[in-house]
ZANU-307132 format. One record per residue (C-alpha): residue number from 1; y, z negated, x. Coordinates in steps of 0.05 Angstrom, whole numbers. Each point is the difference from the previous one (the first is absolute). Example, Ala and Ser with C-alpha at 12.3 -4.5 7.8 and 13.67 -1.06 7.14 Angstrom:
! ZANU-307132
num, py, pz, px
1, -90, -156, 246
2, 69, 13, 27
END
This chain:
! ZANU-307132
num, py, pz, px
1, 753, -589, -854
2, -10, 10, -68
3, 38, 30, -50
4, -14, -3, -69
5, 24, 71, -36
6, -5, 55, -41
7, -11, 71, -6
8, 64, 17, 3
9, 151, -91, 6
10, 9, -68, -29
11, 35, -1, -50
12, 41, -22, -43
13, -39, -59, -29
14, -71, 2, 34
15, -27, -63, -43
16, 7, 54, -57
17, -52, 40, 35
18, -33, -42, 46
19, -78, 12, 12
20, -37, -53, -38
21, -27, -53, 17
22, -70, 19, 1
23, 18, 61, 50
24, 32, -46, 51
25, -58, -39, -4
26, -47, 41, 15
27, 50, 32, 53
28, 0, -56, 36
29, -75, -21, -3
30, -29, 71, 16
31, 49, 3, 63
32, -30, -62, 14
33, 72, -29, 18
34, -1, -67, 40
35, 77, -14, 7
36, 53, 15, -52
37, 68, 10, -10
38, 30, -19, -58
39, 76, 5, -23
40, 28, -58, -35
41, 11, 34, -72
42, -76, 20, -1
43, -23, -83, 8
44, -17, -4, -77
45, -43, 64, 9
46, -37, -33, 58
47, -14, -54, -29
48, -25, 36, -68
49, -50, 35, 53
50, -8, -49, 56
51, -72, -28, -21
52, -23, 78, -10
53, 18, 18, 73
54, -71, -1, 43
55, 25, 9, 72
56, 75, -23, 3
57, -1, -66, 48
58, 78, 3, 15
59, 60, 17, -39
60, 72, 17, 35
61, 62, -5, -35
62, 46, 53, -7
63, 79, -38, -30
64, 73, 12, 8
65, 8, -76, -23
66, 18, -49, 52
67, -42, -45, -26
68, -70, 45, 13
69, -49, -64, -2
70, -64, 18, -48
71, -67, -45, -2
72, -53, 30, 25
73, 30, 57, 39
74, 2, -1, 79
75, 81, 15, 7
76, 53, 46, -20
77, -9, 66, 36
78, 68, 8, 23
79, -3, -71, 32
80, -65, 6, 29
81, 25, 69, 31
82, 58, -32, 31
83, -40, -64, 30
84, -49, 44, 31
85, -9, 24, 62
86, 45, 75, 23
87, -56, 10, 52
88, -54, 12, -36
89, -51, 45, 47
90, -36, 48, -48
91, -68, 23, 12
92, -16, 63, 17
93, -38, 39, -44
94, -28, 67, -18
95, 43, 58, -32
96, -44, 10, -57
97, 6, -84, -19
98, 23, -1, -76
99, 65, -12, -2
100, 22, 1, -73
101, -47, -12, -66
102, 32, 7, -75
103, -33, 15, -69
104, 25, 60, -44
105, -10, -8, -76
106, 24, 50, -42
107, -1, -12, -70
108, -78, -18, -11
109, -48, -32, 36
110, -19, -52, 49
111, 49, 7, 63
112, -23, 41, 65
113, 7, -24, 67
114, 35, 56, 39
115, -1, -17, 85
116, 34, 30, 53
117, -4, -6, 80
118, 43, -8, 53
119, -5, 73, 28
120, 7, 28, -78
121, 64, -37, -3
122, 35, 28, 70
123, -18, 65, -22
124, 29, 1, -69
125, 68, -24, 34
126, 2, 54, 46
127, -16, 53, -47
128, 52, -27, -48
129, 45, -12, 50
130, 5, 75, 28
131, -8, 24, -72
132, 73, -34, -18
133, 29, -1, 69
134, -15, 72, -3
135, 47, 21, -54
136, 57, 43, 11
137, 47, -44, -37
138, -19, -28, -74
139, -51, -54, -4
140, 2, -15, 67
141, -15, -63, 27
142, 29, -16, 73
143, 12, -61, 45
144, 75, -6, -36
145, -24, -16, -61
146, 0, -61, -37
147, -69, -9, -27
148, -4, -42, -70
149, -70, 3, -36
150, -7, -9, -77
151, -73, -8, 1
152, -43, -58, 11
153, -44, 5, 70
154, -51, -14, -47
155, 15, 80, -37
156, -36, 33, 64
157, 27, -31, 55
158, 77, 19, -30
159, -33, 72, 5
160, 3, -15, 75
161, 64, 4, 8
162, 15, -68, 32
163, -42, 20, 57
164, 41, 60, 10
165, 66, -37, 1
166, -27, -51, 48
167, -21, 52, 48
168, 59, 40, -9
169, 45, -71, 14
170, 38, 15, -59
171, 40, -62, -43
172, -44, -26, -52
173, 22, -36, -61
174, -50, -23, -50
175, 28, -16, -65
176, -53, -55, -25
177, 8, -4, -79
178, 12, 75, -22
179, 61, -10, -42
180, 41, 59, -14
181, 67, -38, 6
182, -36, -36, 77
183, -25, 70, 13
184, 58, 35, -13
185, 46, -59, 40
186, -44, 13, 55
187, 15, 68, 10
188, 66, 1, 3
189, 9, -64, 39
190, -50, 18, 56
191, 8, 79, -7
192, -60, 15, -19
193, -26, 70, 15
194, -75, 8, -11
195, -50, -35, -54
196, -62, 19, -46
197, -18, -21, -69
198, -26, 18, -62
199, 33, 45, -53
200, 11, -67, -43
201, 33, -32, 50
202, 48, 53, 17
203, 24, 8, -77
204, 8, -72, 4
205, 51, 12, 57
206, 29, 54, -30
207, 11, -23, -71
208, 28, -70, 22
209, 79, 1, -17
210, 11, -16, 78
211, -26, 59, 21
212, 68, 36, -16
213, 40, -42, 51
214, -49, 13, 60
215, 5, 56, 47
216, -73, 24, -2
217, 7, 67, 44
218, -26, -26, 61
219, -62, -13, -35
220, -71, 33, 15
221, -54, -33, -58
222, -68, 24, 6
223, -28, 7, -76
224, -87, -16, 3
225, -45, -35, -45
226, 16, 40, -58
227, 25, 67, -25
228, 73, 15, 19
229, 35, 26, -70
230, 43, 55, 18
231, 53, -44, -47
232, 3, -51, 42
233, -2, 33, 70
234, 68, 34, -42
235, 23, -67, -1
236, -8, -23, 69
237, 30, 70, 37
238, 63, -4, -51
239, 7, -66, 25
240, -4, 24, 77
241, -73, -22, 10
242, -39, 39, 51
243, -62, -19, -46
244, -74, 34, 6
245, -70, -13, -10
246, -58, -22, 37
247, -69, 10, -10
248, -58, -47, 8
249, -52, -58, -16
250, -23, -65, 4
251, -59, 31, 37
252, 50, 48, 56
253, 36, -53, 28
254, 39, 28, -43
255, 44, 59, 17
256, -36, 77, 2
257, 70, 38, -24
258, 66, 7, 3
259, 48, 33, -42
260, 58, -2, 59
261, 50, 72, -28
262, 0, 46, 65
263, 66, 40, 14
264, -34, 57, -41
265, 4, -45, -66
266, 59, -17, -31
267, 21, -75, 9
268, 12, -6, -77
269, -66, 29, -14
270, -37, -64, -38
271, -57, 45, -21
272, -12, 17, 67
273, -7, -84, 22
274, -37, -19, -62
275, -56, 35, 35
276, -54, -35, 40
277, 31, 44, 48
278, -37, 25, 77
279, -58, -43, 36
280, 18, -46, 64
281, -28, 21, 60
282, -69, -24, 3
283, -12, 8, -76
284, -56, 60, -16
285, 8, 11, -88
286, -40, 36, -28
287, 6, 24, -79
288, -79, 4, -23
289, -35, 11, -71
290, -64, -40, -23
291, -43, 41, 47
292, 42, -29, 58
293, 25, 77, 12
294, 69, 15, 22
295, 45, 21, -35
296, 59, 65, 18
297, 74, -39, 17
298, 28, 49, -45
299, 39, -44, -42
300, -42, 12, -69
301, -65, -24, 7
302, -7, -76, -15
303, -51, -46, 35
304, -18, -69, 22
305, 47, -18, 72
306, -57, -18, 51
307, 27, -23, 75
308, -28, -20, 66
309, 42, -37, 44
310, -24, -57, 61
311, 36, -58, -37
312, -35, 3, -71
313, -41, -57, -25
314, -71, 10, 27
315, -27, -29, -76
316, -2, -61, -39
317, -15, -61, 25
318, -67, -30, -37
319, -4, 70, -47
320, -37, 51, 24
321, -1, 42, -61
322, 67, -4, -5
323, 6, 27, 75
324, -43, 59, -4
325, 42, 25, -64
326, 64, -8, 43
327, -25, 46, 59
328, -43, 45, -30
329, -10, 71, 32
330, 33, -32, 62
331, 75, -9, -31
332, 29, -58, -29
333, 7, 16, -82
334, 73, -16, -13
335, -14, 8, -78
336, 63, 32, -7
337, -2, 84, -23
338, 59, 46, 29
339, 21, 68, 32
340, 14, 22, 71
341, 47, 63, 5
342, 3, 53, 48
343, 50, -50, 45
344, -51, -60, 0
345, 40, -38, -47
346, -36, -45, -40
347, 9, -10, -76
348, -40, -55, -43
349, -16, 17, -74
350, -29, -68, -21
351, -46, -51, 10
352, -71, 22, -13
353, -5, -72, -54
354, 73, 29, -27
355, -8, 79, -3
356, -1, 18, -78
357, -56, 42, -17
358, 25, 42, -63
359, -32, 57, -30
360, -40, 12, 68
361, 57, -2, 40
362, 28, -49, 38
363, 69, -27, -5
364, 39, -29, 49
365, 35, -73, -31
366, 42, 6, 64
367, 35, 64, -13
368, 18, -17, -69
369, 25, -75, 32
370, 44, 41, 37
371, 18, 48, -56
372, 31, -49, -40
373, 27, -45, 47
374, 61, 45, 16
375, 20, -2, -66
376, 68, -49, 8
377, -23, -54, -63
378, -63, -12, 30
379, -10, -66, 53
380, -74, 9, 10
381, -70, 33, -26
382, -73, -8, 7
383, -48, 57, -39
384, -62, -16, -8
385, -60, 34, -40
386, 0, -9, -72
387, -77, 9, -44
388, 8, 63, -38
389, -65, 18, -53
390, 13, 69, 15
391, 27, 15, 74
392, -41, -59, 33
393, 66, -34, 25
394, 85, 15, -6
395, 54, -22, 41
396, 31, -58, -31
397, 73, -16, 29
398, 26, -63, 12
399, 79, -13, 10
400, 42, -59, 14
401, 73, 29, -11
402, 58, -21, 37
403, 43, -65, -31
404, 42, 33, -48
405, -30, 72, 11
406, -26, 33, -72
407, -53, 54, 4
408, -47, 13, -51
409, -77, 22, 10
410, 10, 67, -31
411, 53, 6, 60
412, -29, -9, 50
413, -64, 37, -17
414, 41, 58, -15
415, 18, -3, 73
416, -68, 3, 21
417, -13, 58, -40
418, 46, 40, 21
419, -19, 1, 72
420, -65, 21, -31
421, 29, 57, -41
422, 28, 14, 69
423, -61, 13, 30
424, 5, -67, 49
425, -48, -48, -30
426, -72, 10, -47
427, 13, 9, -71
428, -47, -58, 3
429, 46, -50, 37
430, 51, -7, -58
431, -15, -70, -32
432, -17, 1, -76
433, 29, -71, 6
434, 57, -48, 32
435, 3, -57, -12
436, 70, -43, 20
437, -13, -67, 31
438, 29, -68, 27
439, -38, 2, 67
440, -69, 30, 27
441, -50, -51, 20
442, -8, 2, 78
443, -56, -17, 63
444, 12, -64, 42
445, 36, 49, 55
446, 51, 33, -61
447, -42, 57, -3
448, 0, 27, -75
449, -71, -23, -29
450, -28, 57, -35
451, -61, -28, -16
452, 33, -61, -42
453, 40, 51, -33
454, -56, 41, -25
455, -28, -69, -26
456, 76, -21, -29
457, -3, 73, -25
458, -76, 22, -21
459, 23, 19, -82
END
């Protein structure tokens, strides 16, 4: 199977942010794909791209119309699945087999073929299974739940999670376009209980004027793929969401943490689940320097998250270079810098492509995100690293404000500053500029695209 993704929920309008058309061709020709499936709205794509496509020698049709009949293509998936046979005798075939192939992207570069097997995929459902089956009571996922994903199987599988449901035999309910006003229908017409998706997708939900007239408190939302803002995880408890975060990659499968509250945490606590939170069983992290040394799980010391685990991505496909940076010194290089405390619990700082460098020290653009998204004017906020002749690089805030919401720059940098005055942040994490903005340009998964802001934003 192939899925074709990215580092790390659809989303609202993917054409906005759909790869380009140069990626998906050379997605397609480096996988080397000979049949493929194609839904209906993408046919002027297709054929924009058809005469570029090297290995392609049958085309399936994926159509909610009745009328499903294309030139050219060998039937309509749907009615081919229902004319063929129930009794189809698969092979046999070894454990390690690849089962699932997809290419991450991030923001730059040529996409990278990320494969996983058979045996890689059984394990990751057990260990994510017991990990939220094992929960005393929030976050957990059981076989009474009503399962609704709202991410793509091409986002990492779903983050796995459909494999868990199936084994568990729990109601599934899969959404198709994700619309807040279908999504939110959904859940309270099939009680939904358990889903995932991206911070973007779950302000969506919870801005959407519908959201008021549905009970939400049977609810359990698992938060990946980005940052949780401590704002918005506000948000979702006041509205009796059991919401936390998850931790992982395009290249784990993806899940390494949880952020599931124990009885020892308070329920309300939304600091506490916008952590990455403890590793599944199976998962050995490691916090390392340059030097590959460990680092003390004393909550201070900041350093890239490495991890071993017998479901991660062996490489990529075709790039060896590439392959040998991922697992160098024996772990796989998450490229994400954190803390462990005392407890185990892991916190992430930033992205090592995000961290802000000022003055020598670095900066974390995800503790000032969170900063300033509890203030009650403020929808949503990306910082990124601003040029500075003198300091190297600033933290530059950018903030889409609620609709009628006023805040004003000097605002809402005052209330950074005084949690530095407070002794809670650097001196050096109070923006010297915010800017107020319509919207923040995002990745083809929603993701907040901080390396098209620093373009937008270079002066």
């Amino acid at each position: 199977m192939l899925f074709r993704g990215t580092d790390d929920g659809s989303h609202a309008d993917e054409r906005e942010r759909a790869p380009s058309p140069e990626q998906i061709v050379y997605t397609i020709n480096h996988a080397g794909a000979k049949v493929l499936l194609v839904n209906r709205e993408f046919l002027p794509l297709l054929e924009s791209i058809r005469l570029r496509l090297e290995t392609v020698d049958r085309f399936v049709l994926l159509s909610d119309e009745t009328q499903s009949d294309v030139p050219s293509f060998s039937g309509e998936y749907e009615a081919l699945l229902e004319s063929a046979s129930p009794d189809y005798d698969f092979p046999d075939f070894d454990e390690h087999t690849r089962a699932t192939t997809f290419y991450t992207t991030g923001t730059t570069g040529l996409p990278k073929w990320v494969y996983f097997s058979h045996r890689q995929l059984v394990l990751h459902t057990l260990a994510a299974a017991a990990a939220l089956g094992g929960s005393a009571q929030h976050g957990r996922f059981h076989r009474e739940d009503v399962y609704m994903p709202i991410t793509p199987m091409l986002h990492v599988h779903a983050w796995g999670l459909p494999y868990v449901a199936t084994m568990l035999g729990v109601k599934q309910v899969y959404p198709g376009r994700y619309q807040p006003e279908r999504l939110l229908e959904l859940i309270r017409r099939e009680g939904v209980t358990f889903s995932q998706c991206v911070p973007t997708i779950l302000h969506m939900l919870l801005t959407h004027p519908s959201a008021q007239d549905i009970d939400l408190s049977r609810l359990k939302v698992v938060i990946g793929g980005s940052s949780l803002p401590e704002g918005l995880a506000t948000r979702a408890l006041e509205m009796g969401i059991d919401v936390f975060t998850g931790y992982g990659m395009s290249e784990t499968c993806p899940i390494l943490t949880l952020a599931q509250p124990s009885s020892s945490q308070l329920p309300e606590d939304a600091q506490w689940r916008c952590r990455a939170g403890l590793p599944i069983p199976l998962v050995d992290l490691r916090l390392v320097d340059e030097a590959m040394t460990s680092l003390p799980r004393d909550g201070q010391q900041i350093g890239e998250v490495v991890v071993r685990a017998p479901w991660l991505t062996q490489g990529y496909h075709q790039n060896t270079e590439a392959s040998e940076a991922l697992w160098h010194g024996g772990y796989l290089h998450t490229g994400d810098l954190g803390v462990i405390g005392p407890d185990g619990v892991v916190t992430l700082a930033d992205r090592l492509k995000d961290v802000i460098k000022t003055s020598g020290e670095w900066v974390s653009s995800l503790q000032i995100e969170s900063l300033i998204s509890q203030h009650p004017a403020v929808s949503e906020v990306a910082v990124i690293g601003g040029p500075h002749e003198k300091w190297g690089a600033r933290p530059l805030a950018l903030v889409v404000l609620k609709p009628g919401e006023q805040a004003t720059p000097e605002s809402l940098i005052e209330l950074v500053a005084k949690q530095a005055a407070q002794g809670q942040i650097s001196k050096w994490a109070v923006p010297e500029q915010l800017r107020i903005v319509a919207d923040l340009a995002r990745t083809s998964v929603g993701k907040l695209d901080k390396s098209r802001l620093r373009t937008q934003f270079s002066d």
